[in-house]
N, C-alpha and C positions, 0 to 999 in steps of 0.2 A: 838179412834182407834189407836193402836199402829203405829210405823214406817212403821213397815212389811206390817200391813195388809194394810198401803195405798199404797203400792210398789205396793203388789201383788192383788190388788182391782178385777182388771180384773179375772186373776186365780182363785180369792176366788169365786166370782161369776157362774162362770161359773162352778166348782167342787159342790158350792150348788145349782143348777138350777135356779138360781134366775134368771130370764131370763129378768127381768124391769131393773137388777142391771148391765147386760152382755149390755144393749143395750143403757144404761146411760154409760156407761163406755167408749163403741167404740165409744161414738161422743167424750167422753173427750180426750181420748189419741191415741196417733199415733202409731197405730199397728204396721206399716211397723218399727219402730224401732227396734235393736237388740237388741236379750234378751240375759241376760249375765249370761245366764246359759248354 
């Protein structure tokens, strides 16, 4: 997996419905961070 798409893992997930990959995600990373977009 490239840079990006481990940046944007969460994103990716959740625009493909993958919904085991959105729920692996939110335990790994801290949402409440701001996004620097």
């Amino acid at each position: 997996m490239s840079d990006n798409g481990r940046r944007y893992e969460l994103h990716e997930a959740v625009f493909e419905n993958d919904l085991m990959r959105v729920a692996a995600a939110l335990r790994m990373h801290d949402v409440a961070q701001k996004d620097v977009h």
